[in-house]
N, C-alpha and C positions, 0 to 999 in steps of 0.2 A: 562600825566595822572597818572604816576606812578611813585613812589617813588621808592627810586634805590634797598634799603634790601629788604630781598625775606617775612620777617615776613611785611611788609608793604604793599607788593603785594598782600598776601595771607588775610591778614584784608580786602583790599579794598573790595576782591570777595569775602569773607564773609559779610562782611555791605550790599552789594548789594544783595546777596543771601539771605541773612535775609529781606530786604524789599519787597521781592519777594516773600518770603514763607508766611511774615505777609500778602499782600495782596492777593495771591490765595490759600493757603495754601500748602504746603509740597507736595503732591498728584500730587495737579494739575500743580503745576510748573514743569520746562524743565531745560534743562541746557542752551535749547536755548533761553530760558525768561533773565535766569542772564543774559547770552552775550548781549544779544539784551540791556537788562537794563543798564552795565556797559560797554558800548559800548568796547566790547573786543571780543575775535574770539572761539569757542568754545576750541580750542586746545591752546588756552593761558590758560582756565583753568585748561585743563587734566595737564600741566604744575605742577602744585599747586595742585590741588585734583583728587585722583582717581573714583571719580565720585560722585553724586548729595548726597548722604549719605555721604561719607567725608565729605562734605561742612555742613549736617546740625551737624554731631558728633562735627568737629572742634567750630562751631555755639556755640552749647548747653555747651561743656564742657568747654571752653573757658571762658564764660557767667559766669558758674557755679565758675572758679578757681579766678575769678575779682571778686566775689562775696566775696569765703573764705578770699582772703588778707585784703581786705575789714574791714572783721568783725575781722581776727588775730589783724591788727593794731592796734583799735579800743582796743581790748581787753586789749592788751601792753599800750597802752595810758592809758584806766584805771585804771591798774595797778601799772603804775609806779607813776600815781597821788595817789595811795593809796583808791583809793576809796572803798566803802563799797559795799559786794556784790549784794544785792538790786540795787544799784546806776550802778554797772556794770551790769548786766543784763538787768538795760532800757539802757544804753548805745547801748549795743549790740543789741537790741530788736530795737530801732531806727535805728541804721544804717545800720541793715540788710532791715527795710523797706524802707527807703531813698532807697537803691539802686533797692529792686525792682520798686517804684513808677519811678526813674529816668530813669528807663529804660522798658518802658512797654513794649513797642514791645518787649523787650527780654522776658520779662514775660511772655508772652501771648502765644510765641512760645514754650519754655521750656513748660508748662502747655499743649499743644495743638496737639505737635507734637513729644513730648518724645516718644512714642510707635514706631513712625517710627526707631530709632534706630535699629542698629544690635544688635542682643544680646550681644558681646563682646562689644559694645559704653554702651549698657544699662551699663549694669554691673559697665564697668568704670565713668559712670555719676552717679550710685546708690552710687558708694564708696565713691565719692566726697560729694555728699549730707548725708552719714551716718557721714563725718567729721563737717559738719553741726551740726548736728542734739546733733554729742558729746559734741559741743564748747557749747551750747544752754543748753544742760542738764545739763551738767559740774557745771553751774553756777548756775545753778538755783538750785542745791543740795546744794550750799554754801550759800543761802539764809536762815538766821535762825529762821525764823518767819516763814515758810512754813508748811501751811495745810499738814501734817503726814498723814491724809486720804486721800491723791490725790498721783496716781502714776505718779513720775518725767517723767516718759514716756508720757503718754497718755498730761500730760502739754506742753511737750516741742516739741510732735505732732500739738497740737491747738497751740501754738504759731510758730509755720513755716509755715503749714497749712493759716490761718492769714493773716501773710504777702505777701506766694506766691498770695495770691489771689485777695489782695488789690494789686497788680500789673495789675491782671488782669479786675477788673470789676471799680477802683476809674477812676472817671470822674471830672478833676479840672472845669469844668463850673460848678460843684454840688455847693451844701451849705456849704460844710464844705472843709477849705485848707487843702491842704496836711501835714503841720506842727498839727491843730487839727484832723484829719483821724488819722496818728499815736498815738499822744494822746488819744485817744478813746479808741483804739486798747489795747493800755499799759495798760490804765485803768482797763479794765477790765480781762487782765491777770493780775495783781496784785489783783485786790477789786470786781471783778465780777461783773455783772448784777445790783443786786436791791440796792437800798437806804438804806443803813445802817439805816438811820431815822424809815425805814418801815419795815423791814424784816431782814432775815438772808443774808447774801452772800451767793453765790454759791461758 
């Protein structure tokens, strides 16, 4: 059942723990639910995590650091294409959502069940998402055609905001794929809401 390195062991009883927290949630799950789920012995998990909170901190932060490399790569790729910072910014803005739509359950958990953290996991999950939040600003300050009257904060809140959340509520049997969902999204973090034809942007 298990893979011999101990980081492969320790994934498995997280994947499992995570399918267990998305279906009953954080709360009401056990540690006897994951055993029971990943047919393993309770004391194979104290093995790997010191108890049900390790498992969802390892979960969350984990989530969150496959996220950052994610969009670091991403960045370097654009970069070394030279591209325009407009052009890097949907870059970046796409494949931060790709990854949450790819991963919804992860989504949904991170959104759902962050509070359960320890204050010291918060903390270290907040830091992680403040490195977010810089990589996202960062850029969009290098954007040169940018509304002067909008604070690059409160922007590059609504676009993480955005994405977490279209991880959480997009439903591929909907109308729209997942390739036009983020399209929509970018839209209107670039050209906002109304029809240029008819009105102002926002």
């Amino acid at each position: 059942m298990f893979a011999k390195s101990l980081n492969d062991k320790k994934e498995y009883i997280a994947n499992v723990a995570a399918d267990v927290f998305f279906a009953k949630g954080y709360k009401e799950s056990s540690l006897q639910d994951i055993a029971a789920k990943g047919k393993i012995s309770k004391a194979g998990i104290y093995h790997y995590f010191k108890s049900k909170s390790d498992i969802l901190s390892y979960i969350l932060l984990g989530f969150t650091e496959r996220g950052i490399a994610t969009m670091m790569k991403c960045l370097r790729e654009a970069q070394e294409k030279k591209l325009m910072p407009q052009q890097i910014l949907s870059a970046l803005f796409k494949i931060y959502a790709q990854n949450a739509l790819r991963n919804r359950k992860m989504s949904r958990i991170v959104l759902r069940e962050r509070h359960q953290l320890t204050a010291k996991n918060r903390k270290a999950l907040l830091k992680r998402e403040r490195l977010i939040f810089h990589t996202v600003r960062d850029q969009l300050r290098q954007v040169p055609n940018l509304n002067k009257k909008l604070n690059t904060n409160i922007i590059s809140f609504q676009i993480i905001s955005m994405i977490q959340w279209i991880g959480y509520w997009y439903d591929s049997r909907g109308s729209l794929a997942e390739s036009e969902a983020i399209d929509q999204m970018l839209h209107i973090v670039l050209y906002g809401i109304l029809d240029s034809k008819r009105g102002e942007r926002v």
